[in-house]
mmCIF file of the C-alpha atoms, coordinates in Angstrom:
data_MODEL
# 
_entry.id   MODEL 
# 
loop_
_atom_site.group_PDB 
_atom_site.id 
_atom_site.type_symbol 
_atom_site.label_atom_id 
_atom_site.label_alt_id 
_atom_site.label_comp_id 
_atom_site.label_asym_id 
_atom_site.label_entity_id 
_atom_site.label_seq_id 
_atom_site.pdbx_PDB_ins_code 
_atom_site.Cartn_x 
_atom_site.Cartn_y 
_atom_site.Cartn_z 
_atom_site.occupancy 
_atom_site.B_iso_or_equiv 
_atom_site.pdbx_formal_charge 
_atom_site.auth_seq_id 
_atom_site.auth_comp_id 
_atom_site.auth_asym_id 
_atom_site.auth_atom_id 
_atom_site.pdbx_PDB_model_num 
ATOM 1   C CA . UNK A 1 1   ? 180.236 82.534  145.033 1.00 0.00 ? 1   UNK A CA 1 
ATOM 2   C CA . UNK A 1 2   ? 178.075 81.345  148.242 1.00 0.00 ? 2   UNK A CA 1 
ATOM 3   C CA . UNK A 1 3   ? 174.453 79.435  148.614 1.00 0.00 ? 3   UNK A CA 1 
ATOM 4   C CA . UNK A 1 4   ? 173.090 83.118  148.374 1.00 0.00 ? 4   UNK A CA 1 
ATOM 5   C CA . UNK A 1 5   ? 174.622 84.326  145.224 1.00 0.00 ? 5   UNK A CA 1 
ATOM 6   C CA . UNK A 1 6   ? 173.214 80.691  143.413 1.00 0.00 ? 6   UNK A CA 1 
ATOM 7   C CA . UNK A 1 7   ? 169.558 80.920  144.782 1.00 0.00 ? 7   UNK A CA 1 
ATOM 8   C CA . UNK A 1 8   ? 169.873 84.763  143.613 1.00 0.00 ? 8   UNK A CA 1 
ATOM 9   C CA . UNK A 1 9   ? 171.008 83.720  139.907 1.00 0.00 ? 9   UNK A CA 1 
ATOM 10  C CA . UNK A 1 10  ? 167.923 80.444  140.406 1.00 0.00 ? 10  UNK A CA 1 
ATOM 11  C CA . UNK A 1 11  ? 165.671 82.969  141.417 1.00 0.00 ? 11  UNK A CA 1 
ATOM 12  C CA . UNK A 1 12  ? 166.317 84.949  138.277 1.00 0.00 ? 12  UNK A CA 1 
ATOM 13  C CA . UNK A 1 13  ? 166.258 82.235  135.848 1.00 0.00 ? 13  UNK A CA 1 
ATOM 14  C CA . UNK A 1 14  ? 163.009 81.176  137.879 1.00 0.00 ? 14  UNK A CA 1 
ATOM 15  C CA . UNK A 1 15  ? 161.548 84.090  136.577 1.00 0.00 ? 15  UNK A CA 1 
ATOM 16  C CA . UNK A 1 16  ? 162.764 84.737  133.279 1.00 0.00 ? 16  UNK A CA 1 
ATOM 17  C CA . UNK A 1 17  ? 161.132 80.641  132.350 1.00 0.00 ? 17  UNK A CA 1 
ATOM 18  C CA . UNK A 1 18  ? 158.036 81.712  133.967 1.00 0.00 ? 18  UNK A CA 1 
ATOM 19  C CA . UNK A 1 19  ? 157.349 85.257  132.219 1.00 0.00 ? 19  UNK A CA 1 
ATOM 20  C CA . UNK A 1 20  ? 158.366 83.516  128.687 1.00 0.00 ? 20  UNK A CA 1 
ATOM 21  C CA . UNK A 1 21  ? 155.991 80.589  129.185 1.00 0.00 ? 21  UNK A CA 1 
ATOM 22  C CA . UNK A 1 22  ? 153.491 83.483  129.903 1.00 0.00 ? 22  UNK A CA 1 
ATOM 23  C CA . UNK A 1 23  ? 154.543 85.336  127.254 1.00 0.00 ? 23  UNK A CA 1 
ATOM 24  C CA . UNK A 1 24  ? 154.246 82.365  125.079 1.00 0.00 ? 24  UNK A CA 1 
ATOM 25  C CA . UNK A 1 25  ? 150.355 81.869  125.864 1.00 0.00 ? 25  UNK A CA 1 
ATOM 26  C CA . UNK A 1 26  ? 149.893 85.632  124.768 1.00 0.00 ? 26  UNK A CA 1 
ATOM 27  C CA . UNK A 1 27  ? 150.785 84.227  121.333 1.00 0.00 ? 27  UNK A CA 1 
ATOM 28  C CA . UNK A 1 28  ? 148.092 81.775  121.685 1.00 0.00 ? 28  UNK A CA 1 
ATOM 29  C CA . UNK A 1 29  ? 144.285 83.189  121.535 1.00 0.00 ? 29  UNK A CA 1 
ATOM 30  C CA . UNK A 1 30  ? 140.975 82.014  122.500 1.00 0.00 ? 30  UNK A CA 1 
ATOM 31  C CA . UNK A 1 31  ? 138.411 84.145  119.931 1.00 0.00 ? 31  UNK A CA 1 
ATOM 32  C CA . UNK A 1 32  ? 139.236 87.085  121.005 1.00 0.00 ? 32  UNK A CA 1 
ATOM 33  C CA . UNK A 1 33  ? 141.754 89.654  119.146 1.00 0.00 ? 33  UNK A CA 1 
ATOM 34  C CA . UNK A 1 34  ? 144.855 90.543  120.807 1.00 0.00 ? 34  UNK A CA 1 
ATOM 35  C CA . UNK A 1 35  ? 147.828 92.534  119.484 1.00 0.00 ? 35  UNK A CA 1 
ATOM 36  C CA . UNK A 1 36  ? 149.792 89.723  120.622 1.00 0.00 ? 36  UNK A CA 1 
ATOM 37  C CA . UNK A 1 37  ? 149.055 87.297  117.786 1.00 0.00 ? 37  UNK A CA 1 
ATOM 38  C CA . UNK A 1 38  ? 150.604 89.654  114.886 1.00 0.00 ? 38  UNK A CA 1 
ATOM 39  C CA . UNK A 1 39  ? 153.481 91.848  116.436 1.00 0.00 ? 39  UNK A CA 1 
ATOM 40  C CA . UNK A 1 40  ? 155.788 89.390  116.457 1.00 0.00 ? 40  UNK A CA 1 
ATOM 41  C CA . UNK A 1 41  ? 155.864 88.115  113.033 1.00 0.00 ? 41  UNK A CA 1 
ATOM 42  C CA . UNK A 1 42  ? 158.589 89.019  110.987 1.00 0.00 ? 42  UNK A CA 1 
ATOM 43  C CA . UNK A 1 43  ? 157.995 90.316  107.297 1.00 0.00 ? 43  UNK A CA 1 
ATOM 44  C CA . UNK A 1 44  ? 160.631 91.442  104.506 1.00 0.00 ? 44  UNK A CA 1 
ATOM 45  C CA . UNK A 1 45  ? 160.491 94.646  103.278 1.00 0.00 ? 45  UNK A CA 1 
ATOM 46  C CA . UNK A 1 46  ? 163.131 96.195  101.213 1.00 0.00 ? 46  UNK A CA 1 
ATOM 47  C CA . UNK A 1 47  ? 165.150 93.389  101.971 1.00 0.00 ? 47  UNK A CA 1 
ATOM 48  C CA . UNK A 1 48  ? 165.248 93.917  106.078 1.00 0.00 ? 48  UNK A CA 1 
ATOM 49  C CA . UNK A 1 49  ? 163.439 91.524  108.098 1.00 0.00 ? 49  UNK A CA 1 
ATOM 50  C CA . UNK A 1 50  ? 161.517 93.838  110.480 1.00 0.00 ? 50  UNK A CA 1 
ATOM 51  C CA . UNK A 1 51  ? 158.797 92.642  113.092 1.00 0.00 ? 51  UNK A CA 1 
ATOM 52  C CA . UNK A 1 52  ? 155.165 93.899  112.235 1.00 0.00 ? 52  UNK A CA 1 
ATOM 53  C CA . UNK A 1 53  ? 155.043 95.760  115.192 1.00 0.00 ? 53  UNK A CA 1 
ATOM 54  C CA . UNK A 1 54  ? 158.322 97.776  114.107 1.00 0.00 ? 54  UNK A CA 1 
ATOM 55  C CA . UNK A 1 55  ? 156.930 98.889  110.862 1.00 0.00 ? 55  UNK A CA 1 
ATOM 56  C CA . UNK A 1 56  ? 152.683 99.492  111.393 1.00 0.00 ? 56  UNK A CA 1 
ATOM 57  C CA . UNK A 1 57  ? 150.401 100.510 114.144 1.00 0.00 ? 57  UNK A CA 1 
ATOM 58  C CA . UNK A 1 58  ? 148.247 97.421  115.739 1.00 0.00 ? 58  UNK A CA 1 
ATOM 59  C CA . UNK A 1 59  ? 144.705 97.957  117.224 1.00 0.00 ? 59  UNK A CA 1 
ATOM 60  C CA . UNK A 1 60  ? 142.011 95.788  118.072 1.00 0.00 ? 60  UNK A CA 1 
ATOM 61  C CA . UNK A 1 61  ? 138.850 98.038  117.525 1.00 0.00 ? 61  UNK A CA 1 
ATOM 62  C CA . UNK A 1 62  ? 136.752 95.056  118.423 1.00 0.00 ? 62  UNK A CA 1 
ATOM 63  C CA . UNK A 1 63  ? 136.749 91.915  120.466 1.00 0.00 ? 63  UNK A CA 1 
ATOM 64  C CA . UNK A 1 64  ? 137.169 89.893  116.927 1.00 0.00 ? 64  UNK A CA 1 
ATOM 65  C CA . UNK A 1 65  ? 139.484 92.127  114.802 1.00 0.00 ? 65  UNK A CA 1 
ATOM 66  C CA . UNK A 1 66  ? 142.529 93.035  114.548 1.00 0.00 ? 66  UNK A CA 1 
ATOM 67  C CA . UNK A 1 67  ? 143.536 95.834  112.639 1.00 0.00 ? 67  UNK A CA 1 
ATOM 68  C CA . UNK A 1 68  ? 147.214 96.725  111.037 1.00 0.00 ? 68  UNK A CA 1 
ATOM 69  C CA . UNK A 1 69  ? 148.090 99.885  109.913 1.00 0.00 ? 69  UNK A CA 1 
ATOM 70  C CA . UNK A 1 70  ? 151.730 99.889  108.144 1.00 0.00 ? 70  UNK A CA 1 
ATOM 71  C CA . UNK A 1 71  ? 153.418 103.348 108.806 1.00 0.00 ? 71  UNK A CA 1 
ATOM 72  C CA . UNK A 1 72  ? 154.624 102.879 104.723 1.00 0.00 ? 72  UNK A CA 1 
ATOM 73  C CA . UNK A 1 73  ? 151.638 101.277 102.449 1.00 0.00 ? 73  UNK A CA 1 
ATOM 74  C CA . UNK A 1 74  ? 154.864 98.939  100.314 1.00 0.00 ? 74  UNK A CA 1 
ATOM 75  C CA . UNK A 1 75  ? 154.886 97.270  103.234 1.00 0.00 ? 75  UNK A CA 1 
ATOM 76  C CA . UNK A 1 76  ? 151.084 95.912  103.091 1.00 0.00 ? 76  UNK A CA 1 
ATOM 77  C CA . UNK A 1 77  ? 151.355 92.650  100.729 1.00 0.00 ? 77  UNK A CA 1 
ATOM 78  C CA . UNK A 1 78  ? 154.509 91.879  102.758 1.00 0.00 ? 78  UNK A CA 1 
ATOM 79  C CA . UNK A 1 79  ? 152.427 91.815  106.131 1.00 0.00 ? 79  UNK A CA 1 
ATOM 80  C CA . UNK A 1 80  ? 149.720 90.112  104.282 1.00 0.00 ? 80  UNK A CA 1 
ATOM 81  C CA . UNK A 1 81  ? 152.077 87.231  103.159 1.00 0.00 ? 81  UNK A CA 1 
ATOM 82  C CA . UNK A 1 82  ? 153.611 86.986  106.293 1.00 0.00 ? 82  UNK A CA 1 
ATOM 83  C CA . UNK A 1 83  ? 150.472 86.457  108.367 1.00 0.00 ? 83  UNK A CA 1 
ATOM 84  C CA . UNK A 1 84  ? 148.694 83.942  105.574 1.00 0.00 ? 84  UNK A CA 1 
ATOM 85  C CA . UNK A 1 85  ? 152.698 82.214  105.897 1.00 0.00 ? 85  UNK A CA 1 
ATOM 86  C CA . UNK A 1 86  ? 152.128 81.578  109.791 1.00 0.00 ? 86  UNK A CA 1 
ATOM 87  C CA . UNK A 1 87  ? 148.861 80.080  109.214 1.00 0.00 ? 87  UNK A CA 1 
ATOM 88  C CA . UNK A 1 88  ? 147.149 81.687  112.124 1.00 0.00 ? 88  UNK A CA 1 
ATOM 89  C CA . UNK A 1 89  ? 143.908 80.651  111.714 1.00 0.00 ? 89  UNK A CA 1 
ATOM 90  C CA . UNK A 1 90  ? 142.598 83.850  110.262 1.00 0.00 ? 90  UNK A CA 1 
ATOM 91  C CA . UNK A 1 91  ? 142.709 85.399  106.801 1.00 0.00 ? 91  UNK A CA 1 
ATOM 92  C CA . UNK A 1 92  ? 143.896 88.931  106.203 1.00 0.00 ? 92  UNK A CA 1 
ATOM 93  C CA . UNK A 1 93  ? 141.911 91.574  104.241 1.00 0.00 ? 93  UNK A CA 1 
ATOM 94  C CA . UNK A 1 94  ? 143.520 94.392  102.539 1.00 0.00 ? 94  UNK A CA 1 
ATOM 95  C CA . UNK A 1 95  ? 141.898 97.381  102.642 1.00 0.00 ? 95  UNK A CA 1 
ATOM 96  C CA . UNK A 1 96  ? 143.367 100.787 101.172 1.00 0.00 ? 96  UNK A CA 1 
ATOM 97  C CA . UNK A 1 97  ? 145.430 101.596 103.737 1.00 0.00 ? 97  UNK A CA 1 
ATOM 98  C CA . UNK A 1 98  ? 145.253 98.882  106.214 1.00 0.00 ? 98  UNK A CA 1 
ATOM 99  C CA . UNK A 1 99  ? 144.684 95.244  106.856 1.00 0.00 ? 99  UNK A CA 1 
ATOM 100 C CA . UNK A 1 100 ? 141.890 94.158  108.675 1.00 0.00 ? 100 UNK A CA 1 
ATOM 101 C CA . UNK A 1 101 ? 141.586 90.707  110.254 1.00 0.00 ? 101 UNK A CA 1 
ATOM 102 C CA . UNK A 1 102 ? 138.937 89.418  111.468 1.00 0.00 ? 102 UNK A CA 1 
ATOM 103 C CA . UNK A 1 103 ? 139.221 85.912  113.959 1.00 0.00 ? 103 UNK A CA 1 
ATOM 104 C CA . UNK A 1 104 ? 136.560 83.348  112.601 1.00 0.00 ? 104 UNK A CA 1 
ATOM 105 C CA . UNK A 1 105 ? 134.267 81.579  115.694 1.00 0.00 ? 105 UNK A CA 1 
ATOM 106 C CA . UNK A 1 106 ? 136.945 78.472  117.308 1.00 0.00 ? 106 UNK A CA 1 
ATOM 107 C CA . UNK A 1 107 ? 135.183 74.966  117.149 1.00 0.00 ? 107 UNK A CA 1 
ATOM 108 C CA . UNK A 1 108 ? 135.956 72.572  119.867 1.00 0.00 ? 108 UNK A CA 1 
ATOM 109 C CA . UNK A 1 109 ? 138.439 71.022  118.063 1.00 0.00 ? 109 UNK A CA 1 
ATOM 110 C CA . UNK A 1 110 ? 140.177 73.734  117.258 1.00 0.00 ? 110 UNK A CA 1 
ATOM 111 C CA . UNK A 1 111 ? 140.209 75.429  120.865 1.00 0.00 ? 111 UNK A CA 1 
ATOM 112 C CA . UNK A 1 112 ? 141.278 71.701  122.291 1.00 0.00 ? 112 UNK A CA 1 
ATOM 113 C CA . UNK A 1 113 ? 144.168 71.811  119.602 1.00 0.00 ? 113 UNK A CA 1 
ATOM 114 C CA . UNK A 1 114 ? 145.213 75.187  121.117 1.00 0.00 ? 114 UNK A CA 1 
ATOM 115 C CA . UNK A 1 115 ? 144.660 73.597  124.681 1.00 0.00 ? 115 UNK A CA 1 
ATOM 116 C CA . UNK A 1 116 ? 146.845 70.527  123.502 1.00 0.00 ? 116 UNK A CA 1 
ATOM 117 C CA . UNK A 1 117 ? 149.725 73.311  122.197 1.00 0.00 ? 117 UNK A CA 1 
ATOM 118 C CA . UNK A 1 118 ? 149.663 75.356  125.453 1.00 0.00 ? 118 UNK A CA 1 
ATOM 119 C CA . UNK A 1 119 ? 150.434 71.993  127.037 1.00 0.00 ? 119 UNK A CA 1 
ATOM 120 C CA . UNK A 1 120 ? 153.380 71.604  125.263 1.00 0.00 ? 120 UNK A CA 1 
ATOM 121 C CA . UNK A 1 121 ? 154.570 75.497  126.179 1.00 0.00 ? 121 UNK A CA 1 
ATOM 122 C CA . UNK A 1 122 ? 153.986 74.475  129.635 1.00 0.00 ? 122 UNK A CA 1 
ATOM 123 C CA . UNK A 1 123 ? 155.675 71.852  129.844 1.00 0.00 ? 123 UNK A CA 1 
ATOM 124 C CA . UNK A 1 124 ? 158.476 73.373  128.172 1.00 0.00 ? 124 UNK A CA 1 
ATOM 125 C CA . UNK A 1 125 ? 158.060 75.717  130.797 1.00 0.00 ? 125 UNK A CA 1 
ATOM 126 C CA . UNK A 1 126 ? 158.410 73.098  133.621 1.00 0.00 ? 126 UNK A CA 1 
ATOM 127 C CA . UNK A 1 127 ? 161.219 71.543  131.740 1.00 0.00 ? 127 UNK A CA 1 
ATOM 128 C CA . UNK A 1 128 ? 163.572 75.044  131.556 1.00 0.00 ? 128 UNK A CA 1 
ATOM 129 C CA . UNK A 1 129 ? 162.996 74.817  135.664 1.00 0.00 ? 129 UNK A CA 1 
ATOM 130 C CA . UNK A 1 130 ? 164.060 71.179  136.246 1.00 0.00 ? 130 UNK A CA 1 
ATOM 131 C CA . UNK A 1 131 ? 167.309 72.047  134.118 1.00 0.00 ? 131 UNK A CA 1 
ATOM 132 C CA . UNK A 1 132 ? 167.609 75.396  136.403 1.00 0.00 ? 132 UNK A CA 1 
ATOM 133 C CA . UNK A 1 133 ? 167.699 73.483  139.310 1.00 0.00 ? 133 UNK A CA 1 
ATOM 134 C CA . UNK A 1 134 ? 170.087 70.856  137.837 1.00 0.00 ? 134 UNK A CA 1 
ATOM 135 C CA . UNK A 1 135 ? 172.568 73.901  137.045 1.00 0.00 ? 135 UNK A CA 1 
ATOM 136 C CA . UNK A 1 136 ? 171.759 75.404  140.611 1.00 0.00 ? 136 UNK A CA 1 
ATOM 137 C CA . UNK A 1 137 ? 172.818 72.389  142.390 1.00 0.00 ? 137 UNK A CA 1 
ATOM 138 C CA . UNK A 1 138 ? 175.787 71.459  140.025 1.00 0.00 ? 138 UNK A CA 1 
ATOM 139 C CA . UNK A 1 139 ? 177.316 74.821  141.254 1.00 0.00 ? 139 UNK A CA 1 
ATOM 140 C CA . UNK A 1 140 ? 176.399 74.163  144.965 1.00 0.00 ? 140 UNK A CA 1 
ATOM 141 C CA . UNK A 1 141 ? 178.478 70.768  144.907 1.00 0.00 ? 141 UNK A CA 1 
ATOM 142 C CA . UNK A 1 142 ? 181.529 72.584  143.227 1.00 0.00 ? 142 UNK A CA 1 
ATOM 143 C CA . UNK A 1 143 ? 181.282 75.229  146.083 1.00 0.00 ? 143 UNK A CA 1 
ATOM 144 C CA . UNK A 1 144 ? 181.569 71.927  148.481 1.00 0.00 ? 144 UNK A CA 1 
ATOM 145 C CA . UNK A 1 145 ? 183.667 69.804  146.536 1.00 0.00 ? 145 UNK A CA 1 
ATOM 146 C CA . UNK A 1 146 ? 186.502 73.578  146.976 1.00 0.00 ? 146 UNK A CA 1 
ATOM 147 C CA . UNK A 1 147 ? 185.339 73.089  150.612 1.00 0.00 ? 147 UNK A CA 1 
ATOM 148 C CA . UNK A 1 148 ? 183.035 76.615  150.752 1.00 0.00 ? 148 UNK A CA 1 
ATOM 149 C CA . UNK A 1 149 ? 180.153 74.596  151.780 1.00 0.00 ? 149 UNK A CA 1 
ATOM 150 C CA . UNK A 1 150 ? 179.854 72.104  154.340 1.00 0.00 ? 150 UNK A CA 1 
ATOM 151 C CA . UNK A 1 151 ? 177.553 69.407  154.479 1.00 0.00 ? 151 UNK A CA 1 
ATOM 152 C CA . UNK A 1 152 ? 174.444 70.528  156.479 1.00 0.00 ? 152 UNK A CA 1 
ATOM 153 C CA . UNK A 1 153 ? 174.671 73.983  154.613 1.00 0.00 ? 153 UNK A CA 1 
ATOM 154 C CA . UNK A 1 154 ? 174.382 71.688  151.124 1.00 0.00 ? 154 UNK A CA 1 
ATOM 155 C CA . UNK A 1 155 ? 171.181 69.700  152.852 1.00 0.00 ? 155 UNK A CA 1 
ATOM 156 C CA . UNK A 1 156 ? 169.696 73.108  153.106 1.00 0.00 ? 156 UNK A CA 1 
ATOM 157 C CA . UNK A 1 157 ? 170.566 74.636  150.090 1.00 0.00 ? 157 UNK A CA 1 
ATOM 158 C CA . UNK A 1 158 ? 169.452 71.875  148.109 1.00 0.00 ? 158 UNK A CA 1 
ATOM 159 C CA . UNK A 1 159 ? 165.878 71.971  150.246 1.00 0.00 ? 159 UNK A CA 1 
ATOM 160 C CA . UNK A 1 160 ? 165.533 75.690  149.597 1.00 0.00 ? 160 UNK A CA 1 
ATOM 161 C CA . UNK A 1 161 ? 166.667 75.070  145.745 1.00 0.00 ? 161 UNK A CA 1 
ATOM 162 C CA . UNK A 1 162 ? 164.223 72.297  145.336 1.00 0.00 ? 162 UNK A CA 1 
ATOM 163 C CA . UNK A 1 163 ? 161.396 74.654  147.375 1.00 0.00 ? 163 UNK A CA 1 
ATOM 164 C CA . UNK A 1 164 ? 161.837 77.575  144.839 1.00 0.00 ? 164 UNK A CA 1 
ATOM 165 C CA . UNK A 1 165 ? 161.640 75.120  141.569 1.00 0.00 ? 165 UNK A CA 1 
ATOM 166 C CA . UNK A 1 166 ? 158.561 73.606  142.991 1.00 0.00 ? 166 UNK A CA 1 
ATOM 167 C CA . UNK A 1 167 ? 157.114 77.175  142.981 1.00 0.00 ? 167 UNK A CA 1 
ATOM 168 C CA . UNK A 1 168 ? 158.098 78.255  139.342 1.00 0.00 ? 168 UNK A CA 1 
ATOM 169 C CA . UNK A 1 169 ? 156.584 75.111  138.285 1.00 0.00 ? 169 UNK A CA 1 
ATOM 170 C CA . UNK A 1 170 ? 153.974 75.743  140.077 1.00 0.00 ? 170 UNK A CA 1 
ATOM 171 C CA . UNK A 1 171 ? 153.257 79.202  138.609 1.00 0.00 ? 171 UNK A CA 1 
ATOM 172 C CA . UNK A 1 172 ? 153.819 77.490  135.207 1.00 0.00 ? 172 UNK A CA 1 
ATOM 173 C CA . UNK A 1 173 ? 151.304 75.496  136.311 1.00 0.00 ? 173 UNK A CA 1 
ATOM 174 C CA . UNK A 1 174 ? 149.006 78.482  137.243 1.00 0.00 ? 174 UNK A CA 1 
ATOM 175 C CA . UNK A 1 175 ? 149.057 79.781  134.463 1.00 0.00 ? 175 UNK A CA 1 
ATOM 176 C CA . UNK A 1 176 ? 148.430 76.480  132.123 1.00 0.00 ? 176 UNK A CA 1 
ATOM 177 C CA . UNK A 1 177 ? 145.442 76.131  133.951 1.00 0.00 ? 177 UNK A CA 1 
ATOM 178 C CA . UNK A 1 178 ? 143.789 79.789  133.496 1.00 0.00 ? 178 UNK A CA 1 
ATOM 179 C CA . UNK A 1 179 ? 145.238 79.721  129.560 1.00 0.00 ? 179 UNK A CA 1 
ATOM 180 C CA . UNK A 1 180 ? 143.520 76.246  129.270 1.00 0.00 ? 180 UNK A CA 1 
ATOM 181 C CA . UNK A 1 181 ? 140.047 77.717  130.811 1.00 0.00 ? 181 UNK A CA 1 
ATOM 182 C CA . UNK A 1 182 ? 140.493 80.583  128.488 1.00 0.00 ? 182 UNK A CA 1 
ATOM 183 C CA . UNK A 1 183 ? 140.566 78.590  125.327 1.00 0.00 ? 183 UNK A CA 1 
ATOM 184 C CA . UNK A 1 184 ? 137.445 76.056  126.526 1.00 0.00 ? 184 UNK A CA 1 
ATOM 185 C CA . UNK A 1 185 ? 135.255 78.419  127.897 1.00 0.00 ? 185 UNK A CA 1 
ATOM 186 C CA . UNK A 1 186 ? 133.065 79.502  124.659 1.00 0.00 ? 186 UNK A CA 1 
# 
């Protein structure tokens, strides 16, 4: 292993903390309906824990509903009890062979509570980085403790290291920021 091979492995992990943060605040909406907010909910039927988007069809046939359409109609009161369990802010409505749910207006205080948990994915977000730059640089002093490194070649590794982590956080950052306009602006 060389400087290259451990800012190609940062680079990666970079990454992989930045699209789950974003991938986090697609869980997360501001009034309008997204796909996003059901399809990962798990719900037992027959005894197998599936995810909803595994075992019915999601559309959003409007900017305030979500509709679910289970491919097998046992399954409905399972997805019903599984998205009145996560306490989404919404209520499901069964219908004969779908569920339709319609997101209420958010008040202020909701949409800062939502603003408040975003925080909290960001700077979970910020905090995966920090520890992939603590792992980064743990394996660049073991490559110069076995004498693969020299000194001046560590300085710079740990400046480009530190240069890379600054931009992840920074794109966590990014992306707090337009999440956190999304849920205030009303």
């Amino acid at each position: 292993m060389d400087g290259t091979q451990i800012l190609a492995e940062l680079d990666d992990d970079l990454k992989k903390a930045v699209r789950h943060v974003e991938m986090e605040f697609a869980t997360v909406h501001a009034g309008k309906a997204s796909p996003f907010l059901v399809d990962s909910l798990e719900v037992e039927v027959y005894g197998v824990k599936s995810r909803i988007r595994d075992i019915a069809a999601l559309t959003t046939p409007d900017a305030r509903t979500i509709v679910i359409q289970p491919w097998d109609r046992g399954a409905t009161k399972a997805i019903e009890k599984a998205i009145l369990t996560a306490n989404l802010g919404f209520t499901p409505v069964v219908e004969a062979d779908k569920i339709r749910c319609p997101l209420p207006e958010m008040s202020r205080e909701r949409r800062l509570e939502l603003v408040k948990r975003v925080s909290g994915m960001a700077e979970a977000g910020r905090i995966t980085a920090r520890t992939v730059r603590r792992e980064a640089l743990e394996r660049a002093k073991a490559l110069q403790k076995a004498g693969a490194l020299s000194e001046d070649d560590m300085k710079r590794l740990e400046k480009e290291v530190q240069k890379r982590t600054d931009g992840a956080i920074g794109a966590v950052g990014g992306a707090f920021e337009k999440k956190e306009k999304e849920l205030l602006t009303l």
